[in-house]
C-alpha positions as a printed NumPy array, in Angstrom:
array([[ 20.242,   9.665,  11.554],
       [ 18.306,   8.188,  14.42 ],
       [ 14.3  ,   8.235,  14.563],
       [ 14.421,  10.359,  17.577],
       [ 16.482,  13.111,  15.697],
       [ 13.462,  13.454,  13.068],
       [ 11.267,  14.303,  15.758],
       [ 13.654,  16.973,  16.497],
       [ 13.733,  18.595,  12.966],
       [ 10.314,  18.594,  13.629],
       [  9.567,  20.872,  16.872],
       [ 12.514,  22.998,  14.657],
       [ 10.592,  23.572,  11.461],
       [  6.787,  22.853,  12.469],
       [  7.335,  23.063,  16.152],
       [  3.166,  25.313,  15.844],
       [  1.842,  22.767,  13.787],
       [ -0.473,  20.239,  15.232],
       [  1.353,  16.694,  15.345],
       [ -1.688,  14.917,  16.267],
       [ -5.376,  14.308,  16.19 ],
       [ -7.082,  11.457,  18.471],
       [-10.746,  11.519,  17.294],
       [-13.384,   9.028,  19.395],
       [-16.431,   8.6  ,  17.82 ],
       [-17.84 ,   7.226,  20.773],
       [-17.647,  10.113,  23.139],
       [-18.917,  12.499,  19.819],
       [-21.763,  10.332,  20.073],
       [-22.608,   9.415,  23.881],
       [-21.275,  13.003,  25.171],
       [-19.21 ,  10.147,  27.798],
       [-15.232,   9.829,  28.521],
       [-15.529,   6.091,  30.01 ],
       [-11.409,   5.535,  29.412],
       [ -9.445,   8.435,  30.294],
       [ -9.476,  11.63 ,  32.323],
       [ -6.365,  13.331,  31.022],
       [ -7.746,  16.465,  29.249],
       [-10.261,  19.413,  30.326],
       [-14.223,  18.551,  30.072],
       [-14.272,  20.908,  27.156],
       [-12.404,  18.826,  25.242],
       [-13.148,  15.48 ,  26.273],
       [-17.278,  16.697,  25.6  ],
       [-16.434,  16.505,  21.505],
       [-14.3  ,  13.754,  21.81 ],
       [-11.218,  15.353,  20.138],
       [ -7.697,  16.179,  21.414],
       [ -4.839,  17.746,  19.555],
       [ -1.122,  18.642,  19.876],
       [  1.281,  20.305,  18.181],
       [  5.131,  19.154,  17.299],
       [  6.633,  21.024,  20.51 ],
       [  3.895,  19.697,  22.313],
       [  4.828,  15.966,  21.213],
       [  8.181,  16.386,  22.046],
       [  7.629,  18.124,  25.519],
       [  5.922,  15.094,  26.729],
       [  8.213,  12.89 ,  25.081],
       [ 11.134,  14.168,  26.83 ],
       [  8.678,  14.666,  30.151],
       [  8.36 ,  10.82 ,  29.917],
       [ 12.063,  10.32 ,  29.404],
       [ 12.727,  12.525,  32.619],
       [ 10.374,  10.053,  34.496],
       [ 11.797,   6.883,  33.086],
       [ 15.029,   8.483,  33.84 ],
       [ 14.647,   9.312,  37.413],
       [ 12.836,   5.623,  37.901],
       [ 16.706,   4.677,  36.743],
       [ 15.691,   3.65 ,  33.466],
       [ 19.099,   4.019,  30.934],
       [ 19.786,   2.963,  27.417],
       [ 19.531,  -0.604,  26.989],
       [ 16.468,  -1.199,  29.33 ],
       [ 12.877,  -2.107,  28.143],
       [  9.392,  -0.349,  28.634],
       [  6.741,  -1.714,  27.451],
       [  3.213,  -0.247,  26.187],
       [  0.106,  -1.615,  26.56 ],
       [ -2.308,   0.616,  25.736],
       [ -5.369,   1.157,  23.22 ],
       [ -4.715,   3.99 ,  20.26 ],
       [ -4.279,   7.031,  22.084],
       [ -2.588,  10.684,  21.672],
       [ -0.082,   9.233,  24.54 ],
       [  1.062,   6.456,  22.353],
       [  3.293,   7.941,  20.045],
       [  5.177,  10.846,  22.855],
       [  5.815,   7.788,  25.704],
       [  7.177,   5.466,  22.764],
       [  9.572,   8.21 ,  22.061],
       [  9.955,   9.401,  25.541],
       [ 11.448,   5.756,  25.725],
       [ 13.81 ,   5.968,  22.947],
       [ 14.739,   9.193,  24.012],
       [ 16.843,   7.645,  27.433],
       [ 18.551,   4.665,  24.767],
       [ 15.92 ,   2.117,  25.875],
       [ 14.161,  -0.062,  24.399],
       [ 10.292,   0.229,  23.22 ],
       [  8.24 ,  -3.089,  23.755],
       [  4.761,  -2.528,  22.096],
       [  2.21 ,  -5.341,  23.467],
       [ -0.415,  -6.41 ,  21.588],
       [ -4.024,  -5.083,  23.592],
       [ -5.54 ,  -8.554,  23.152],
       [ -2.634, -10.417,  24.972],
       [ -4.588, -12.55 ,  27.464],
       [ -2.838, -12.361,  31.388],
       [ -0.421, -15.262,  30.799],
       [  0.897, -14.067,  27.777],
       [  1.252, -10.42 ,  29.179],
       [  3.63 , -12.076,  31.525],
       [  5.002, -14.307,  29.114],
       [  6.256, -11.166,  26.775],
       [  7.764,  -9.136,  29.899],
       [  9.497, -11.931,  30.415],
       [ 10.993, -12.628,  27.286],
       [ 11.735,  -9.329,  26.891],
       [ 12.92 ,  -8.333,  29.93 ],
       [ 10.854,  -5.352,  30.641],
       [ 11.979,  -3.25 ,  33.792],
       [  8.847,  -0.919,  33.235],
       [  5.335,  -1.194,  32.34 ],
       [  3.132,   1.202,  30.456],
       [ -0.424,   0.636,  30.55 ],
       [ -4.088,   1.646,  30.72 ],
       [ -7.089,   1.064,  32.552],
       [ -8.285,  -2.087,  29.994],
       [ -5.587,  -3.609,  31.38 ],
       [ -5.745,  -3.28 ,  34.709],
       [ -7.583,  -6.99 ,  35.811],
       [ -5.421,  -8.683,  33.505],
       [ -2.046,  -7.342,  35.178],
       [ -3.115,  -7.932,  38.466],
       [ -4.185, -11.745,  37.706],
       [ -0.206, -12.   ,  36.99 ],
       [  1.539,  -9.373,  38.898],
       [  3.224, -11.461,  41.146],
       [  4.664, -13.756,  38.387],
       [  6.233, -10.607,  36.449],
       [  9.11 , -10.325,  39.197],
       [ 11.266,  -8.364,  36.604],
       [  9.113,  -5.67 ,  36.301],
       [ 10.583,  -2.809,  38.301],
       [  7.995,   0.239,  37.795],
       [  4.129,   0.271,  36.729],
       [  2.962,   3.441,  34.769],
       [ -0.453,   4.388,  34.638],
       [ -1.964,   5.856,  32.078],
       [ -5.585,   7.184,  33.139],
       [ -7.524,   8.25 ,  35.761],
       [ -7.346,   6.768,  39.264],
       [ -3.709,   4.55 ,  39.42 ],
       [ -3.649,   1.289,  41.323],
       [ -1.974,   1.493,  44.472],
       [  1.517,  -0.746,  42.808],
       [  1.706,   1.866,  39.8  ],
       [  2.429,   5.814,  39.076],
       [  0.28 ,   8.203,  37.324],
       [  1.105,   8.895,  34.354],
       [ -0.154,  13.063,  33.966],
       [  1.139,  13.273,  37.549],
       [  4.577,  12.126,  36.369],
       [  4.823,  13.974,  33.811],
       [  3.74 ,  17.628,  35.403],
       [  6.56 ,  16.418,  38.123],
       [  9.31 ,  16.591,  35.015],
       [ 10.834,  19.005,  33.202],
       [ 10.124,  19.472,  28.947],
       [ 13.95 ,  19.221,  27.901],
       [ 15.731,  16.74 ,  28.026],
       [ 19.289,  15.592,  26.337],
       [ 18.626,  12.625,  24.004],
       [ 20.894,   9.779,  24.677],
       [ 23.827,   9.214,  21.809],
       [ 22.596,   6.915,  19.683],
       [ 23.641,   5.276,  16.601],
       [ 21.899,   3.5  ,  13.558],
       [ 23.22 ,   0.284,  15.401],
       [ 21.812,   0.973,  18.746],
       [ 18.471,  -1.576,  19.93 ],
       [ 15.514,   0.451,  19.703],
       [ 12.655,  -1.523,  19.71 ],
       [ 10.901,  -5.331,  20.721],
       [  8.304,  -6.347,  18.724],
       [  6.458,  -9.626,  19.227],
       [  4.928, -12.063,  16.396],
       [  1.85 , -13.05 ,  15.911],
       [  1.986, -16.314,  18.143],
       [  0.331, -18.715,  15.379],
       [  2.66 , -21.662,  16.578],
       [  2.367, -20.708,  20.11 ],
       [  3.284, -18.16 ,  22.356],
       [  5.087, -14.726,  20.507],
       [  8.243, -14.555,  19.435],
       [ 10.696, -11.125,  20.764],
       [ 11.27 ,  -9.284,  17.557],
       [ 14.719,  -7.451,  18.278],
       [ 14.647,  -3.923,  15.913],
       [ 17.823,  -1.709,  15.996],
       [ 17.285,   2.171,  14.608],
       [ 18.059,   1.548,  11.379],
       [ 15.378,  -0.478,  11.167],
       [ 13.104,   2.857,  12.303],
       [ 14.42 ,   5.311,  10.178],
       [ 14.651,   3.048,   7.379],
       [ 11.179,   1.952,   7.735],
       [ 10.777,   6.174,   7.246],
       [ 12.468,   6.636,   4.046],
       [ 11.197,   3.388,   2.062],
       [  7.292,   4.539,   3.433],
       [  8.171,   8.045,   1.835],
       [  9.975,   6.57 ,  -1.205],
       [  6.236,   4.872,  -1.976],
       [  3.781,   7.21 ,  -1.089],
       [  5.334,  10.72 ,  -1.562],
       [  4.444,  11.84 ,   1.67 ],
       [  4.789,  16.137,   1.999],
       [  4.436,  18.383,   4.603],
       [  0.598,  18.71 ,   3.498],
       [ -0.564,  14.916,   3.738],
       [ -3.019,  13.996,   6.762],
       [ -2.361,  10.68 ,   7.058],
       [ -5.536,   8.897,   8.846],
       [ -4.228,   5.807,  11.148],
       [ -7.231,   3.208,  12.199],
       [ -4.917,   0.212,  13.218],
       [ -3.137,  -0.834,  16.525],
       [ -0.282,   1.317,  16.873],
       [  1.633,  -1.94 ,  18.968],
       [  1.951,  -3.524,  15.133],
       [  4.541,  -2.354,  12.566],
       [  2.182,  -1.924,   9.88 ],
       [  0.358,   1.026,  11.317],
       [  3.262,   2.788,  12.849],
       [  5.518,   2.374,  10.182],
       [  3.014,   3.429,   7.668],
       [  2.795,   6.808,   9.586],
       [  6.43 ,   7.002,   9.734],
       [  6.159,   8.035,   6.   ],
       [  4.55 ,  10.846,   7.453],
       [  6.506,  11.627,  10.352],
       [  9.72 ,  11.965,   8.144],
       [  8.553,  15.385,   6.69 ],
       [  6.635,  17.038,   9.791],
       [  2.884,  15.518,   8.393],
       [ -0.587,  15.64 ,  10.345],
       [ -1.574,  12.264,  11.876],
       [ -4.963,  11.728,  12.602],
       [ -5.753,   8.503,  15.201],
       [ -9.522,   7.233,  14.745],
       [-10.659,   5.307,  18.141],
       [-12.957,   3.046,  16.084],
       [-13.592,   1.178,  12.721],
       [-17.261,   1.543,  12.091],
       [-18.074,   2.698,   8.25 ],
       [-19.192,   5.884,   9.069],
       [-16.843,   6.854,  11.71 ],
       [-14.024,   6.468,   9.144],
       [-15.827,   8.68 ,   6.216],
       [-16.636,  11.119,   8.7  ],
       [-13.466,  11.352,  10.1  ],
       [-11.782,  11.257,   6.59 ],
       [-14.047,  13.964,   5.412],
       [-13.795,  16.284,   9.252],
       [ -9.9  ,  16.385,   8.816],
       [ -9.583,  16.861,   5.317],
       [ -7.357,  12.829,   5.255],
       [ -5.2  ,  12.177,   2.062],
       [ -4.183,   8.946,   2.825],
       [ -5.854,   5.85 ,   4.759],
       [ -4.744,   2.643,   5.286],
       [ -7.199,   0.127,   5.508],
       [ -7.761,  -3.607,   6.799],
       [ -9.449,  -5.403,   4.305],
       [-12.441,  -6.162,   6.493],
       [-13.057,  -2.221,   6.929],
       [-12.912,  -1.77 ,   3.419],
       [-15.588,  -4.084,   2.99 ],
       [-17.338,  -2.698,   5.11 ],
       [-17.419,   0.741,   4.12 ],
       [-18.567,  -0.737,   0.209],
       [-21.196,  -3.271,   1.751],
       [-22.976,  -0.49 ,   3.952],
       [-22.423,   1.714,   0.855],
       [-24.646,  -1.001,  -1.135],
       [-27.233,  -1.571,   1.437],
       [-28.007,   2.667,   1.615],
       [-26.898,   2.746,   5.069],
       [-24.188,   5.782,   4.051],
       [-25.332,   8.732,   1.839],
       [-22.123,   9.701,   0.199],
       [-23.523,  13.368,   0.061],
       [-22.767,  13.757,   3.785],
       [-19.126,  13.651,   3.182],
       [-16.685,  15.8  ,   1.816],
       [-13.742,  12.856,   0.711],
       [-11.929,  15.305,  -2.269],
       [ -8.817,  15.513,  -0.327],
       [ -8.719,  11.493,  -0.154],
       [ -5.834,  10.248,  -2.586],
       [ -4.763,   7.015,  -1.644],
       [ -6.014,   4.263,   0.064],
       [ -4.141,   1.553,   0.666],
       [ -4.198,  -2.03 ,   2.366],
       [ -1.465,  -4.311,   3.906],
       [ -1.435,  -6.873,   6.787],
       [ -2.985,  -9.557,   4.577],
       [ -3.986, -10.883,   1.056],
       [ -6.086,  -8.53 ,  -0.385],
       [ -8.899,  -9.987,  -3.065],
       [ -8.772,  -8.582,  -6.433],
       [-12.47 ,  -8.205,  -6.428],
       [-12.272,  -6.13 ,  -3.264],
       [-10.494,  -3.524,  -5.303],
       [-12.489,  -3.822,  -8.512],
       [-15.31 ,  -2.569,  -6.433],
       [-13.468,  -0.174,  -4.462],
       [-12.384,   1.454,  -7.677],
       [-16.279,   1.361,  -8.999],
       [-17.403,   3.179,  -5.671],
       [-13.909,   5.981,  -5.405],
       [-12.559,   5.771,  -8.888],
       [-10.128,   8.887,  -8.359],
       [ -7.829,   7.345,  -5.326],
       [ -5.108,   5.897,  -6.211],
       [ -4.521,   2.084,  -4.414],
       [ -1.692,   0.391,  -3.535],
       [ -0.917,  -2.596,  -1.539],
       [  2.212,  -3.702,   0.831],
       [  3.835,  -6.61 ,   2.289],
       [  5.622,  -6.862,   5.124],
       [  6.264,  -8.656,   8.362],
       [  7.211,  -7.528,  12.225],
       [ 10.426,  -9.369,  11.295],
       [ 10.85 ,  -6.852,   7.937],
       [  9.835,  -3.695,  10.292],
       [  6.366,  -3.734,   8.12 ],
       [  6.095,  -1.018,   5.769],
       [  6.658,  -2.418,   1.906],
       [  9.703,  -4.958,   1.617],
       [  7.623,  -5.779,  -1.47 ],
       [  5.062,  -3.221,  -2.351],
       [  2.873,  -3.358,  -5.703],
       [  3.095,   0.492,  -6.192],
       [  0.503,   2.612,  -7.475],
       [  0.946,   2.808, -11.114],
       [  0.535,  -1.121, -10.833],
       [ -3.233,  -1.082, -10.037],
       [ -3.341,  -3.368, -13.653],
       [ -1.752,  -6.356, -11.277],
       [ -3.856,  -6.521,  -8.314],
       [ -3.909,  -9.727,  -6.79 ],
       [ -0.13 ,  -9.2  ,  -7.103],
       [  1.659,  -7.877,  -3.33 ],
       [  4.2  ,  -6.523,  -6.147],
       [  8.234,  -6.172,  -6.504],
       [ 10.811,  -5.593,  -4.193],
       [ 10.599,  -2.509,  -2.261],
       [ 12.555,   0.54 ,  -2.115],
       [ 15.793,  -0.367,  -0.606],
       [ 14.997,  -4.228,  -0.564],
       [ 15.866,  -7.159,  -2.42 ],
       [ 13.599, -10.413,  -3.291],
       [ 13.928, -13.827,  -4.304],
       [ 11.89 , -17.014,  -4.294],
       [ 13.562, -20.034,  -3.483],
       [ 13.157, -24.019,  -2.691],
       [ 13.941, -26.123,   0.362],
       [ 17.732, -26.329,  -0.559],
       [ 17.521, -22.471,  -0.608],
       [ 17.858, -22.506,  -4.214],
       [ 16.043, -19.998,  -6.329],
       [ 13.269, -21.265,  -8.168],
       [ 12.541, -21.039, -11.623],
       [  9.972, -17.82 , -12.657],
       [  6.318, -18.797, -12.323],
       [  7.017, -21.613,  -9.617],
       [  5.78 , -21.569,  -6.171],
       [  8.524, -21.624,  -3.613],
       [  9.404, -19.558,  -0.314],
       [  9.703, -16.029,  -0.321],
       [ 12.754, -14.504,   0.995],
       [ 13.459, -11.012,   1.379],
       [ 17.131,  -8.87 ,   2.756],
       [ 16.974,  -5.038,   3.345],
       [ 18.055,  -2.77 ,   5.839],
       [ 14.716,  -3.244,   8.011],
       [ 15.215,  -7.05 ,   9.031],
       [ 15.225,  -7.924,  12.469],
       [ 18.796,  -8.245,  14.206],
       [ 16.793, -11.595,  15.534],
       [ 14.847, -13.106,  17.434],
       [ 15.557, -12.076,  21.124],
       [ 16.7  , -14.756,  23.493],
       [ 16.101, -17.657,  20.802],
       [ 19.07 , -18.267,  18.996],
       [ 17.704, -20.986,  17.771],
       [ 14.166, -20.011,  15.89 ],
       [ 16.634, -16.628,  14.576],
       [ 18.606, -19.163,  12.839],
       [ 15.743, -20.923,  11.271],
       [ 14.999, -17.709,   9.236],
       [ 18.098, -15.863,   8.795],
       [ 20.596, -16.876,   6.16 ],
       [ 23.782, -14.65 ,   5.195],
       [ 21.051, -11.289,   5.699],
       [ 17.931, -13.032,   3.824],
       [ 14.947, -13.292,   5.907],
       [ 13.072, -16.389,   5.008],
       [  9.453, -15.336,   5.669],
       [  7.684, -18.717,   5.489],
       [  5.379, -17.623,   2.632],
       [  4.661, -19.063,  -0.398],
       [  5.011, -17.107,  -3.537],
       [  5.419, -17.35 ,  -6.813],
       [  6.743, -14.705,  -9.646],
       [  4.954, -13.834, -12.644],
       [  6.794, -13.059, -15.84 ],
       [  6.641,  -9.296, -15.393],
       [  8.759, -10.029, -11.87 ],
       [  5.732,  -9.384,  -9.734],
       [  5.263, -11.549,  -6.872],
       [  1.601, -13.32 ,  -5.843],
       [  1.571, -14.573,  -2.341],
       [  0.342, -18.132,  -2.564],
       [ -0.265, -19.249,   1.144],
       [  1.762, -19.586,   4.47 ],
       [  4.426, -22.515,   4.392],
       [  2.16 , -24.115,   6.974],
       [ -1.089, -23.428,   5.744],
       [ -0.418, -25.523,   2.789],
       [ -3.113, -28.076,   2.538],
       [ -1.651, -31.333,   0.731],
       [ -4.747, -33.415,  -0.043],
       [ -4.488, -36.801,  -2.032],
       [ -0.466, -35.533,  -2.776],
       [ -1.745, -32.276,  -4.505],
       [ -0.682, -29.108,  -2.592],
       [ -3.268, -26.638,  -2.078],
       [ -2.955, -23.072,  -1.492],
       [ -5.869, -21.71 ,   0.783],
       [ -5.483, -17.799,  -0.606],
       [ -6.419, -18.971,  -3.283],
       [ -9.548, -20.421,  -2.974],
       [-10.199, -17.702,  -0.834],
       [-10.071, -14.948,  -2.874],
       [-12.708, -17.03 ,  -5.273],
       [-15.096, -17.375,  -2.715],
       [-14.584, -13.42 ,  -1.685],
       [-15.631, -12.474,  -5.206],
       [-19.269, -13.568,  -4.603],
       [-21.678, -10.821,  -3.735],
       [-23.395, -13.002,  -1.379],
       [-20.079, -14.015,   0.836],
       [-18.579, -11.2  ,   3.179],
       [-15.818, -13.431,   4.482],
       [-14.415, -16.564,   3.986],
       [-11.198, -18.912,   5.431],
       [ -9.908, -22.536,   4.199],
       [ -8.717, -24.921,   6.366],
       [ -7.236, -28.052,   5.743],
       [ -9.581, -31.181,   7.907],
       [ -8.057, -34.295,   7.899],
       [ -8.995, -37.334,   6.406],
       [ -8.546, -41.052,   6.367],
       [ -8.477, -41.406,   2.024],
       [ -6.541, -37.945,   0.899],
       [ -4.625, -37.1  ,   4.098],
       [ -6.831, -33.873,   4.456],
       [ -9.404, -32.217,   2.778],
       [-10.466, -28.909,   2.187],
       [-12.901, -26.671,   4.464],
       [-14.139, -23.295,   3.805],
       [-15.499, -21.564,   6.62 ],
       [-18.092, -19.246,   5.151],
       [-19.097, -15.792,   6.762],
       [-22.133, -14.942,   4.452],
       [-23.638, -11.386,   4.05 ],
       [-26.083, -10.122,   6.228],
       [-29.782, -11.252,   4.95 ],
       [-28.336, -13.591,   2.217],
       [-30.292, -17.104,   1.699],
       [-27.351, -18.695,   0.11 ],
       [-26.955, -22.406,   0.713],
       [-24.233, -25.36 ,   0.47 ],
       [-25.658, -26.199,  -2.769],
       [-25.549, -22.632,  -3.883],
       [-21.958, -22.566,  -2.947],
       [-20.932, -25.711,  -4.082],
       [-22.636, -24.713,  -7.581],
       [-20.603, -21.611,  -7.621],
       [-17.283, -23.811,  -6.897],
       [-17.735, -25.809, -10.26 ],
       [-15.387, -22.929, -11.329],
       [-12.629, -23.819,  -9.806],
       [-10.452, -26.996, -10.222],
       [-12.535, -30.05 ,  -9.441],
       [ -9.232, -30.687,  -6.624],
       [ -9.264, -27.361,  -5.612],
       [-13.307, -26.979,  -4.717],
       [-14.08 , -27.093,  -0.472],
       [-14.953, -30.528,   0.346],
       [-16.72 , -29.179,   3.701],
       [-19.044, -25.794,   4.286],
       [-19.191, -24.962,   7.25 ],
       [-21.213, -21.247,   7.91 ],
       [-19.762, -19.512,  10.283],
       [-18.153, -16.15 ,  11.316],
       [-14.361, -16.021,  10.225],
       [-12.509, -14.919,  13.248],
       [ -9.285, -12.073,  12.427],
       [ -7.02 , -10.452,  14.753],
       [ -6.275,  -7.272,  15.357],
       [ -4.174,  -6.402,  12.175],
       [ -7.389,  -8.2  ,  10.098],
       [ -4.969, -11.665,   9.377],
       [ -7.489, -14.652,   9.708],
       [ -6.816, -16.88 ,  12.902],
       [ -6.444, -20.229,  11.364],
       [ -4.83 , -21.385,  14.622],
       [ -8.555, -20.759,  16.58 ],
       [-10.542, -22.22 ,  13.365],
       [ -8.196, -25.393,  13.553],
       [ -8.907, -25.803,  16.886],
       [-12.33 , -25.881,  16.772],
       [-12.954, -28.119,  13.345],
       [ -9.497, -30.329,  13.662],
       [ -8.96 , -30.701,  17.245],
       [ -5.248, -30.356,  19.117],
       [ -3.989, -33.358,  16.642],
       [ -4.363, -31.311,  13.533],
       [ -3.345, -28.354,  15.339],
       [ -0.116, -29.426,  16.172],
       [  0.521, -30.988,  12.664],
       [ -0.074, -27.708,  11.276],
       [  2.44 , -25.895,  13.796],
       [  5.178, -28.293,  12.772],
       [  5.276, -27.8  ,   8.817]])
């Protein structure tokens, strides 16, 4: 089975139901529509749109008709670049409807690396939306391969089609391409933390196995509302709703991440599951503890599970989400673009008694931690993890070279450090590269991290390694404190005599912690501006 053939057992079964919810607190609020002007003023005045499973699909296969007449065929690439919108999800599989290839972008690509990507990938069309537009024309005339411009929004530029206005052109049926479990389906790109992004090259098995392991952890039915707050161009939130998709559930898209634009949505459509970034979850607890939310105002009994991926996620974050929601169940995932996201290891929910832990292999996956010979290491030491399932990449597209860096007889090498308890669960210890080695001791930046997290008076916090003349490099922690706190280096020094005299932050430095998108901390931007371009590179080459 293909991903596209779920979405036609869909429209079959639930082909009335509604599909999709975008919700955009914004517009509820300001009574505006500043992005798009794609739906009636009735409906853009509440700041909700809806469509049902037939609905989905008609555009969908409206979009393929359009690609199709623009002479796109299976084994081209289209590329999205677009915020979370209801359009997302029917022109990604309007796309894998005519055997292309889907190339999500991420929406905070500068204009070089916009180019960069289309490049690399070889995109023949581009999707995009009016954010966008300044950035596209700054490089237009270096993306030479791009054949077709799609607009999705009001008023096109001149060089690009309209994206409603296609797709009233076009009919609603349209004959899938034959596809197999082998076919490409998708480009993903990496983060970039040692430059520019890699091409993640997906085939459908990746997809529709990325469906069934989701499913296999969370139990996803018919009557789950699953509530999606991250960047759909990522694996993580995608594949996450995938769980979803697989048995016809309601997906609900929230245009925004403030605290009480996620309760209210949660409680409005009646959510059952939410996955969070761990700076959202904090969020939500520390505007619970300042009084800025009344919990009365929202009806959250439908809320089950909450869970969190992307990132380590501190043990004391849950202890107090636990204290504030003590009925939802929590569970935690790890994944990368290169493992199609969605739990390769996954701690599962009866394993709330080992959080800290990312957990044990995943449904359909296989683990194993292993030294710089590729050897596996002995339980309890710290080594790299590895990971081999039926969602790793086919490789890295056009770089034969950096695929066979990581891949090894169908084991991913991830480039994280982890070690295994003696229960078999695994605790993520620190990116290969982020490894700080001061005075010949290794130190693991997580972990000093999630110490630092557990104080009430810190909302964020990062470690860096500086470098220095005696020990090689030292230790920096980068130190977002909460709003109104007095805490000072002394007060967080004190509260480091806790830890490991060589593990304590040599430097404070107070100061917002910068995270991307998916809520991963950019170490790359901190090094750059405490080390300078010689540490930088040093840390790129590990």
């Amino acid at each position: 089975m293909t991903i596209t053939e779920v979405l036609k057992e869909n429209v079959a079964k639930y082909g009335g139901d509604t599909a999709l919810v975008e919700i955009s607190p914004e517009v509820q609020e300001k009574q505006t529509w500043r992005e798009f002007e794609l739906v009636e003023p009735t409906a853009r005045a509440i700041g909700r749109r809806e469509i049902t499973w037939q609905e989905f699909d008609g555009d969908a296969c409206r979009f393929a008709n359009m690609l199709t007449d623009m002479g796109v065929q299976k084994g081209n690439k289209v590329a999205i670049l677009l915020m979370n919108c209801i359009e997302w999800l029917p022109i990604y599989f309007g796309i894998l409807k005519t055997g292309a290839l889907a190339v999500p972008m991420n929406f905070r690509f500068a204009a070089n690396e916009i180019a960069y990507c289309c490049d690399l990938a070889e995109v023949d069309v581009l999707v995009f939306g009016p954010e966008f537009t300044e950035r596209i024309d700054a490089v237009r005339d270096k993306m030479q391969g791009v054949k077709n411009y799609i607009f999705v929004g009001g008023v096109a530029p001149g060089y690009a089609v309209n994206f409603r206005k296609g797709l009233s052109e076009h009919s609603p049926e349209y004959a899938d391409a034959v596809l197999t479990e082998d076919d490409d389906a998708a480009i993903y790109f990496s983060s970039g933390t040692t430059g520019f992004p890699k091409a993640i090259l997906h085939t459908h098995r990746s997809l529709i196995s990325s469906c069934i392991t989701e499913n296999k952890h969370h139990g996803q039915t018919k009557e789950d509302v699953f509530l999606c707050i991250p960047p759909l161009y990522h694996t993580g939130a995608k594949m996450h709703w995938f769980g979803s998709f697989l048995v016809g559930g309601k997906a609900v898209l929230l245009r925004g991440v403030k605290p009480r634009w996620i309760l209210k949505t949660a409680s409005e459509e009646k959510a059952t599951i939410v996955w969070l970034l761990v700076p959202w979850a904090q969020d939500i607890l520390d505007a619970l503890d300042r009084g800025e939310l009344d919990m009365a105002e929202y009806d959250l009994s439908t809320w089950r599970l909450m869970h969190i991926g992307a990132q380590p996620v501190p043990p004391s974050l849950i202890k107090r989400w636990k204290e504030r929601f003590p009925s939802h169940d929590y569970d935690t995932n790890y994944g990368l673009s290169e493992s199609i996201g969605p739990g390769c290891v996954h701690l599962g929910v009866e394993n709330i008694h080992k959080v800290g832990a990312i957990g044990i292999a995943g449904y359909g996956w296989e683990t194993k931690i292993i030294d710089e010979n590729g050897k596996t290491v002995a339980r309890g030491a710290v080594g790299e993890l590895a990971v081999k399932g039926p969602g790793v990449m086919k490789c890295y597209y056009r770089d034969e070279a950096a695929t066979e860096a990581v891949l090894h007889d169908g084991w991913l090498y991830t480039g994280d450090m982890a070690m295994e308890d003696a229960d078999g669960f695994i605790f993520l210890v620190d990116r290969k590269k982020d490894v700080i080695i001061t005075g010949g001791e290794n130190l693991y930046p997580v972990q000093i991290e999630d110490f630092l997290r557990a104080s009430r008076e810190i909302k964020d916090a990062a470690v860096i390694g500086l470098p220095d003349d005696r020990l090689g490099e030292i230790a920096a922690a980068i130190i977002e404190l909460q709003p109104g706190s007095t805490c000072t280096e002394e007060d967080i020094n004190t509260y480091c005599e806790a830890l490991p005299r060589y593990k304590r932050p040599r430097k404070i430095i107070f100061a917002e912690v910068p995270r991307n998108a998916t809520g991963k901390i950019e170490k790359p931007k901190l090094r750059q501006m405490y080390c300078g371009e010689s540490l930088v590179k040093k840390q790129t080459e590990k």
